[in-house]
C-alpha positions as a Markdown table, in Angstrom:
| # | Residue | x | y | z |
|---|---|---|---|---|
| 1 | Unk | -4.7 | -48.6 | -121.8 |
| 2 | Unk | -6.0 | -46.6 | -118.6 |
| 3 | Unk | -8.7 | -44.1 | -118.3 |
| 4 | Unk | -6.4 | -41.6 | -117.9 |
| 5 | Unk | -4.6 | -42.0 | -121.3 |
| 6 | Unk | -8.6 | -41.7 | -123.0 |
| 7 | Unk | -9.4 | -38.4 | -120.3 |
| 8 | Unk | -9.0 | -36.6 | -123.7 |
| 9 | Unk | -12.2 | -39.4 | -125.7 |
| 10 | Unk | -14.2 | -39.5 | -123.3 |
| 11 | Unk | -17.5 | -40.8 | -125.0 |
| 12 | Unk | -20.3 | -37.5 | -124.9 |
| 13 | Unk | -22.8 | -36.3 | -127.1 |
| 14 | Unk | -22.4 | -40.0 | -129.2 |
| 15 | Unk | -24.5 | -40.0 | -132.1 |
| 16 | Unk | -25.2 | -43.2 | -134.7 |
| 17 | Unk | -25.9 | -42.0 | -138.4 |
| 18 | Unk | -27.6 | -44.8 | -140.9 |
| 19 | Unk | -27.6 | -44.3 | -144.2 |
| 20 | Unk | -29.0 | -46.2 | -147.2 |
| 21 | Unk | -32.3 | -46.4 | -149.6 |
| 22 | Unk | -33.9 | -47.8 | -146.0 |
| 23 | Unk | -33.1 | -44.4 | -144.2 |
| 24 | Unk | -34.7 | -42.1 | -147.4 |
| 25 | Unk | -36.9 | -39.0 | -145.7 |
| 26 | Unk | -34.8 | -39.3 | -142.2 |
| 27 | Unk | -36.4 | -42.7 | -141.7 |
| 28 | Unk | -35.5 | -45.9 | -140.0 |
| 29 | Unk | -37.4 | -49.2 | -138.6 |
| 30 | Unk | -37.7 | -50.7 | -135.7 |
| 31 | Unk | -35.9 | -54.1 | -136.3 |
| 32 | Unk | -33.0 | -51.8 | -138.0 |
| 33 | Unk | -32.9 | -49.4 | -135.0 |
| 34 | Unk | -33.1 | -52.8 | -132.4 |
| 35 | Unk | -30.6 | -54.4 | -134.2 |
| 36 | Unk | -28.3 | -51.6 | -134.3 |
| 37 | Unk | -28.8 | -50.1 | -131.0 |
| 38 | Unk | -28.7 | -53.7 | -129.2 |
| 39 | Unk | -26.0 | -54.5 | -131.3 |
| 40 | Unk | -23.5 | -51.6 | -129.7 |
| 41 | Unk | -24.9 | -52.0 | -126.4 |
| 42 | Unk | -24.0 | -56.0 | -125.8 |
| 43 | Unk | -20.4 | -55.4 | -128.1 |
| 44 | Unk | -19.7 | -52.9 | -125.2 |
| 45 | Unk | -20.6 | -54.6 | -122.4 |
| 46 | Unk | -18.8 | -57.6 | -123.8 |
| 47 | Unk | -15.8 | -55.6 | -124.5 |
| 48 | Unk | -16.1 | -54.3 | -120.6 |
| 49 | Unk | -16.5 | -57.3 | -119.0 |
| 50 | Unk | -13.0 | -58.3 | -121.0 |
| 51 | Unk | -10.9 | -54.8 | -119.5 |
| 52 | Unk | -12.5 | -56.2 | -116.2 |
| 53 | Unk | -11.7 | -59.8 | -115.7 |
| 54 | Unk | -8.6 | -59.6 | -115.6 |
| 55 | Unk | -8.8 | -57.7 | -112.6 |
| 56 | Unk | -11.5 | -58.9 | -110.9 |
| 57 | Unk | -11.5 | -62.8 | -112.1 |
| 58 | Unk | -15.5 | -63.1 | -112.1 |
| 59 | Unk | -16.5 | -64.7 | -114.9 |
| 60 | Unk | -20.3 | -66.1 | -115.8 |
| 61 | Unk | -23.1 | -63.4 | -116.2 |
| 62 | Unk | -22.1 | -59.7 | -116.8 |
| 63 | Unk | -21.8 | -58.2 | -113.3 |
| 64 | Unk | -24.5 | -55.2 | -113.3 |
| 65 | Unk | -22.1 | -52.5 | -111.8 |
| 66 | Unk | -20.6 | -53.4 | -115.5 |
| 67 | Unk | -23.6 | -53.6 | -117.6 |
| 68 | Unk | -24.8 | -50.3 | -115.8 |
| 69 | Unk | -21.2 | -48.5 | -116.3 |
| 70 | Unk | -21.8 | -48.8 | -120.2 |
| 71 | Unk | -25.0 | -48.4 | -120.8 |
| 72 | Unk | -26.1 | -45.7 | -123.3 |
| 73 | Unk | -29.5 | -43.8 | -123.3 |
| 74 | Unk | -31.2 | -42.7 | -126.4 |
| 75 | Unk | -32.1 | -39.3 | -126.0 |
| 76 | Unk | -33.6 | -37.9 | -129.8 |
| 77 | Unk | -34.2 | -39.1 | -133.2 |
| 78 | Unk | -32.9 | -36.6 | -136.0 |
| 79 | Unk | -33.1 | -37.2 | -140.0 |
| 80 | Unk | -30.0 | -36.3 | -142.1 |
| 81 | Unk | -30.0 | -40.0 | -143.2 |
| 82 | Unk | -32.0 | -41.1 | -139.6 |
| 83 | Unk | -29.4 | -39.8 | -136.8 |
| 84 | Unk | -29.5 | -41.5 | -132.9 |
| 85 | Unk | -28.4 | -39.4 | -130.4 |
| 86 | Unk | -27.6 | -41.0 | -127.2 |
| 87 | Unk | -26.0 | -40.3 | -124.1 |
| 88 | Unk | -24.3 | -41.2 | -120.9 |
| 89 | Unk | -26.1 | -42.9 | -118.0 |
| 90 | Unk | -26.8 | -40.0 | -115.4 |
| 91 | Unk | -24.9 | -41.8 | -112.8 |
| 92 | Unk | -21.3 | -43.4 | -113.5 |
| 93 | Unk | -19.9 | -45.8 | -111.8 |
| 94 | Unk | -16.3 | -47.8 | -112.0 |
| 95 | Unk | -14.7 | -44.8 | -113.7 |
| 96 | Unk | -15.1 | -44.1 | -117.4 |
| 97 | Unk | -15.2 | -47.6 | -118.1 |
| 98 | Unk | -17.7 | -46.7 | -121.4 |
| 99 | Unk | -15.2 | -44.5 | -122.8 |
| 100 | Unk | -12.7 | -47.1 | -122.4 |
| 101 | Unk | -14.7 | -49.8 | -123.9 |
| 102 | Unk | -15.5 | -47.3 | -126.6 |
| 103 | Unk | -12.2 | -46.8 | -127.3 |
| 104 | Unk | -11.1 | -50.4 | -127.3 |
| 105 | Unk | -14.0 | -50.7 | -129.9 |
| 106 | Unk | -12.9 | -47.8 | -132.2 |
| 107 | Unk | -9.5 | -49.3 | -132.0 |
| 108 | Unk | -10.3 | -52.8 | -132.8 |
| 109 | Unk | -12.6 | -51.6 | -135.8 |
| 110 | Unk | -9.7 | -49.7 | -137.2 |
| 111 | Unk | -7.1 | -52.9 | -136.8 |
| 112 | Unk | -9.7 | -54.8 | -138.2 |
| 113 | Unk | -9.8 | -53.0 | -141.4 |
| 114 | Unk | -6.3 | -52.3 | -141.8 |
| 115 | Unk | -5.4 | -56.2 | -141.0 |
| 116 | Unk | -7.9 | -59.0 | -140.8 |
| 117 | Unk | -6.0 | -62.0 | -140.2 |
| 118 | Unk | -6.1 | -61.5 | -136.1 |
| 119 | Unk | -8.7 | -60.6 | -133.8 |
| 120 | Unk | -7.6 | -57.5 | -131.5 |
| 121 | Unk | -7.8 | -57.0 | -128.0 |
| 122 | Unk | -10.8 | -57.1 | -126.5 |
| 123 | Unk | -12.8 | -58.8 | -129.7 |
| 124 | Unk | -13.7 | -61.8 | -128.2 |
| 125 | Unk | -15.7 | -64.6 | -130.2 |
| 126 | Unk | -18.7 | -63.2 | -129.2 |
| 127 | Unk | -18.0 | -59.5 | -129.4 |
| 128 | Unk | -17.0 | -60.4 | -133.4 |
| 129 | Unk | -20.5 | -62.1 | -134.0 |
| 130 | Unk | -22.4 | -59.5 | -132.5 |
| 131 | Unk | -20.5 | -57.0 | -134.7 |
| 132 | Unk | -21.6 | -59.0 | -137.8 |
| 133 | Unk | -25.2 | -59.4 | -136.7 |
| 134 | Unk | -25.1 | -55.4 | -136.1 |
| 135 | Unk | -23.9 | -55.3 | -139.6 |
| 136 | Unk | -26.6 | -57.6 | -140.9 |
| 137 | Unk | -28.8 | -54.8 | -142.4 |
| 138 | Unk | -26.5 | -54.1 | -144.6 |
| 139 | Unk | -27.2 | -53.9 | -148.3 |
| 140 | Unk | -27.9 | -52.0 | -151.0 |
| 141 | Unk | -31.3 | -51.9 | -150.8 |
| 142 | Unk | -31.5 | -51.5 | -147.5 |
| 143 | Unk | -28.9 | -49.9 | -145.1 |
| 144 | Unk | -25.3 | -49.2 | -146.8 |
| 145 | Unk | -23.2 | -47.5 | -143.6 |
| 146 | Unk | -23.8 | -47.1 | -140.3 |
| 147 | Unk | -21.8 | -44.0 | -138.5 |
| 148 | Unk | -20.4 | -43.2 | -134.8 |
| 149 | Unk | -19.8 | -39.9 | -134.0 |
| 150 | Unk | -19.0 | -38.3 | -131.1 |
| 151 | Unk | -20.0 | -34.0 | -131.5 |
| 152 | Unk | -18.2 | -33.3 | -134.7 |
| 153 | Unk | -15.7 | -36.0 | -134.9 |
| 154 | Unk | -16.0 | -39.4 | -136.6 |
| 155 | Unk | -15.3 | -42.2 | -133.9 |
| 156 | Unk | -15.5 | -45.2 | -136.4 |
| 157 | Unk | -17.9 | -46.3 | -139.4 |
| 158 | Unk | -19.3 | -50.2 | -140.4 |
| 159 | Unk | -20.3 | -51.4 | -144.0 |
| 160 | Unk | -19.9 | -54.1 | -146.3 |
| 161 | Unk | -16.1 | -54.1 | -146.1 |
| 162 | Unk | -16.3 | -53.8 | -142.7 |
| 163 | Unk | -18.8 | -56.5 | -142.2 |
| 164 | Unk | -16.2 | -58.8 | -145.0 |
| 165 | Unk | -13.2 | -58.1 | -142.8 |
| 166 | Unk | -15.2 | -59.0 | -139.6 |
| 167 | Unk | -15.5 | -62.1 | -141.5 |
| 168 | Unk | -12.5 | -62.7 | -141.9 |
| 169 | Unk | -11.6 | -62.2 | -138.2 |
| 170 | Unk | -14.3 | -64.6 | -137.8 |
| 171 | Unk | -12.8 | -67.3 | -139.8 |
| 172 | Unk | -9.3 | -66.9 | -138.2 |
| 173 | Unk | -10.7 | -68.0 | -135.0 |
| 174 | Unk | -11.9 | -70.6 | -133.5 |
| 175 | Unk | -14.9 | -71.6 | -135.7 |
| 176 | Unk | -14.8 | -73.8 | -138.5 |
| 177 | Unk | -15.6 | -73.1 | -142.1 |
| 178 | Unk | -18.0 | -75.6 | -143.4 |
| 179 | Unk | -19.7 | -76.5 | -146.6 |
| 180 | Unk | -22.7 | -78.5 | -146.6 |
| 181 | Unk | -25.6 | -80.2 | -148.7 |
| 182 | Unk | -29.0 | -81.0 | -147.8 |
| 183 | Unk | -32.9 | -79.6 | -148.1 |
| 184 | Unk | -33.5 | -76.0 | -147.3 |
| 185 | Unk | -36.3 | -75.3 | -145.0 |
| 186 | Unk | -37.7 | -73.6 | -142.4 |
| 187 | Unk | -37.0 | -69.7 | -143.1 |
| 188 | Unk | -37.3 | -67.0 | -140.9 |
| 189 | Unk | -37.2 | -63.6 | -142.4 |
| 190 | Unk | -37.8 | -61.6 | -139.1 |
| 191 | Unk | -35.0 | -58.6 | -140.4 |
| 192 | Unk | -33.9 | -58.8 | -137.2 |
| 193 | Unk | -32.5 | -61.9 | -137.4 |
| 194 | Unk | -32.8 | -63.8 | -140.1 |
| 195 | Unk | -32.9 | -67.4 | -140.0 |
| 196 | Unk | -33.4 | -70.9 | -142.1 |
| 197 | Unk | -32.5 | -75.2 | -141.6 |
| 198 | Unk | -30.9 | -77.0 | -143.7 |
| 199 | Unk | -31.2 | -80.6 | -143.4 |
| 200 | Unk | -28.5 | -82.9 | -144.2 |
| 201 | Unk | -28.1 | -86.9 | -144.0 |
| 202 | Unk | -26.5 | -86.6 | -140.7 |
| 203 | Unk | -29.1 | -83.8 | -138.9 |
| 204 | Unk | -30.7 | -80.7 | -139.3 |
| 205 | Unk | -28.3 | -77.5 | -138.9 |
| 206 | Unk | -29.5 | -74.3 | -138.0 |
| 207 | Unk | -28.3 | -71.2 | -140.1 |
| 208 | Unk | -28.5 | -67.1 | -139.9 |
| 209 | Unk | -27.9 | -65.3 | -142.7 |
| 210 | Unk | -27.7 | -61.3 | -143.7 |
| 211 | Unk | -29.6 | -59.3 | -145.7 |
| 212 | Unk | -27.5 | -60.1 | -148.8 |
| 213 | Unk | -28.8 | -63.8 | -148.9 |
| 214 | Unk | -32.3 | -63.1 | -148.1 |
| 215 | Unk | -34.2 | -63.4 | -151.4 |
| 216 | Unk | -31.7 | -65.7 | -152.5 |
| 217 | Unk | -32.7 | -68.2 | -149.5 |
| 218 | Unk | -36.7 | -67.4 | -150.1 |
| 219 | Unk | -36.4 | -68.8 | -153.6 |
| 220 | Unk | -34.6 | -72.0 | -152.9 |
| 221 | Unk | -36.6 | -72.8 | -149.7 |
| 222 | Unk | -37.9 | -76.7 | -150.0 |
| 223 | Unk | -35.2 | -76.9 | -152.5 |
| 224 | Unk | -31.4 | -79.0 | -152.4 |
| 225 | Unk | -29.0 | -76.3 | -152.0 |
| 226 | Unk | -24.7 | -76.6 | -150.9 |
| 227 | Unk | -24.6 | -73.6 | -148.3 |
| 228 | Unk | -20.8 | -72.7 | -147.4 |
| 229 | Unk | -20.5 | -70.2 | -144.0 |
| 230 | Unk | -18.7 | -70.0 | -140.5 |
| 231 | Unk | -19.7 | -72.8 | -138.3 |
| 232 | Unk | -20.2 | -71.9 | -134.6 |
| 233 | Unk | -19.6 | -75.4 | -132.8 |
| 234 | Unk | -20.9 | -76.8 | -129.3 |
| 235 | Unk | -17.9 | -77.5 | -127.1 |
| 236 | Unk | -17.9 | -81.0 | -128.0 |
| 237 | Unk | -16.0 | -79.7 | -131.1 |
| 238 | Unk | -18.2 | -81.6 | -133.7 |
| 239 | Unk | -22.1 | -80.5 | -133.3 |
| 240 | Unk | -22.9 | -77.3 | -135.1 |
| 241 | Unk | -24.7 | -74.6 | -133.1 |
| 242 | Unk | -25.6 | -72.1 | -136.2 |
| 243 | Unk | -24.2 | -71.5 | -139.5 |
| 244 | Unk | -23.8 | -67.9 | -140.1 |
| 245 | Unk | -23.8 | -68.5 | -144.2 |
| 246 | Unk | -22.0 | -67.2 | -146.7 |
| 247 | Unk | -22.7 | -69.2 | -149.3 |
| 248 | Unk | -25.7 | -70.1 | -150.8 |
| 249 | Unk | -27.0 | -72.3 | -154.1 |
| 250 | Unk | -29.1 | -74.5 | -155.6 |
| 251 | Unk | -28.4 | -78.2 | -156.4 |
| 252 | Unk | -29.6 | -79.2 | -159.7 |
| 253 | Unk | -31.3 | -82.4 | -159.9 |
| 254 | Unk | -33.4 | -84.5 | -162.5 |
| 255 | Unk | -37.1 | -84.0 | -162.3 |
| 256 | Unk | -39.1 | -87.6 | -161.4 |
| 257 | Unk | -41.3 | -88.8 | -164.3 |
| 258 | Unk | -44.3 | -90.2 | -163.9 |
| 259 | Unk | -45.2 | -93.9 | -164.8 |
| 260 | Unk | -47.0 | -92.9 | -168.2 |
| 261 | Unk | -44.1 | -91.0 | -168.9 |
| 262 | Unk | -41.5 | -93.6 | -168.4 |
| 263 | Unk | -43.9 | -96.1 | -170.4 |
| 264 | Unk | -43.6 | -93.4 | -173.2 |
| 265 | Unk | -39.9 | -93.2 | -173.0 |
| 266 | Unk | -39.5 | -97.2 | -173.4 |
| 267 | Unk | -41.7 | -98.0 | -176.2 |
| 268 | Unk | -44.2 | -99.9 | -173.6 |
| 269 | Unk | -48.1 | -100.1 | -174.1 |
| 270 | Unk | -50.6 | -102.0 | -172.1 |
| 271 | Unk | -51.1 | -105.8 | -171.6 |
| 272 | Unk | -54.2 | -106.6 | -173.9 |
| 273 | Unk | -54.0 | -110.7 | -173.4 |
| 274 | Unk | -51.9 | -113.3 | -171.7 |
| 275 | Unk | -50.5 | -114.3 | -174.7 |
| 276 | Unk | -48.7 | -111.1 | -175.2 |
| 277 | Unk | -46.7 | -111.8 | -172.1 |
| 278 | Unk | -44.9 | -115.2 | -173.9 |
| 279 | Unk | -41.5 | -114.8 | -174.5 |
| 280 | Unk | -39.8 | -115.8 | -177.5 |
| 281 | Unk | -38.9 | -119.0 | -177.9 |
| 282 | Unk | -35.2 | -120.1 | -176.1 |
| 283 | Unk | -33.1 | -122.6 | -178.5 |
| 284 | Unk | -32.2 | -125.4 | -176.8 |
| 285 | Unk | -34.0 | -124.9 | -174.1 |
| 286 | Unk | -34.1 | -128.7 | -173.4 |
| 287 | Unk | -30.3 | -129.2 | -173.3 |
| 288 | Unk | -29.7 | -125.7 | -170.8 |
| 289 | Unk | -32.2 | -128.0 | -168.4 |
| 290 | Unk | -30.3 | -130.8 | -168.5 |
| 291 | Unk | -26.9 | -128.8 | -167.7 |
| 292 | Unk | -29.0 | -127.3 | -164.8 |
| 293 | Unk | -30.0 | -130.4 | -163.5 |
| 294 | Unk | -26.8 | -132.3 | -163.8 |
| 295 | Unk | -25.3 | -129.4 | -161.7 |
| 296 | Unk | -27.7 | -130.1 | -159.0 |
């Protein structure tokens, strides 16, 4: 699509509405407002940088005339839920390439939830993960929607059906769905991103998890657990990079006994004399020897 076809959404006034118990009094925090706001500024540079390289064939780092052509500024804080409003940069550069981006992400979000089986245009790996780690503060407890509007008008909205079909997107591409089994450790529950290890016979795997999971994974921690998730995999194709879990329980396992315990359990008491450690007495003992030794 060209920017001329999107003169008529061209991205102003662009305001992000949170709602949930986590937003009550026109409230929000700051891991919920970094992970949101950071979230929609690397999806569209991300989704830029895709409009762009087809054209200009630079790939590596995002160029900064491209970084700089999306950026958004926050500009005021306003409750009714907890409302960002942000705006343009004061200098553009490269046409409207925000509004373009913007619209490729409105787009995509809309495919997305109409048919999850393929990602769209644009939604790259990367842009689909960042999507679900914006949507990570979702719960109900916590944050239930999150809302882009542009003055009056509704651009596009993310919750927990979106974050499900963003899943499934996810899982149609090129990562791998796993299960595993080992010994959960090693949680990190930063709400920002939120983080544990798993270690299994063959290594330790590193996983990130959303708010869903989160006291689920603080109970089991030290325990045996199967996790089941989307496998992000180094390019050698085998080696896991994260987990983004899914999935989550415990194994159950006997308990050890002690050595009292067992003795309990068998009928067995202490050794008071030597003579309690004969045997009985083996019949024909005399003739098994001599079939021993005659086999020698």
């Amino acid at each position: 699509m060209s920017v001329t076809e999107h003169s008529q959404r061209r991205v102003e006034n662009l305001s992000i509405r949170a709602s949930g118990p986590a937003t009550a009094g026109g409230r929000i925090s700051l891991t919920e407002l970094s992970r949101i706001s950071s979230g929609l500024q690397a999806t569209l540079e991300r989704i830029a940088y895709s409009l762009l390289i087809g054209q200009r064939r630079r790939p590596g780092r995002f160029p900064k005339e491209i970084a700089d052509a999306v950026r958004m500024d926050f500009i005021g804080f306003r409750e009714g839920s907890a409302v960002l409003d942000l705006d343009r940069p004061q200098s553009e550069t490269l046409d409207d390439l925000l509004s373009e981006s913007f619209e490729a992400l409105e787009t995509g979000i809309a495919q997305i939830q109409e048919d999850p089986s393929t990602a769209p245009l644009h939604f790259s790996p990367s842009v689909v993960s960042g999507l679900i780690t914006m949507c990570g503060g979702i719960s109900a407890r916590n944050i239930t929607e999150i809302s882009f509007e542009s003055g009056s008008q509704l651009r596009f909205k993310l919750n927990a059906e979106s974050r499900a079909s963003l899943r499934k997107v996810q899982k149609s591409g090129p990562q791998e769905q796993l299960t595993i089994v080992g010994r959960l450790h090693m949680g990190d529950f930063d709400p920002l991103s939120l983080r544990c290890r798993i270690d299994t016979h063959s290594g330790s795997i590193n996983c990130d998890l959303d708010d869903d999971l989160r006291d689920t994974v603080l109970d089991l921690l030290d325990s045996l657990v199967i996790a089941s998730g989307v496998a992000d995999l180094h390019p050698d194709g085998v080696t896991v990079r994260v987990l983004h879990l899914t999935e989550i329980e415990e194994i159950e396992t006997s308990s050890p006994s002690s050595l009292d315990e067992l003795a309990r359990q068998q009928a067995v008491g202490p050794v008071d004399s030597f003579d309690s450690m004969r045997g009985e007495p083996i019949d024909d003992f005399d003739d098994f020897m001599a079939i021993i030794r005659s086999a020698r």
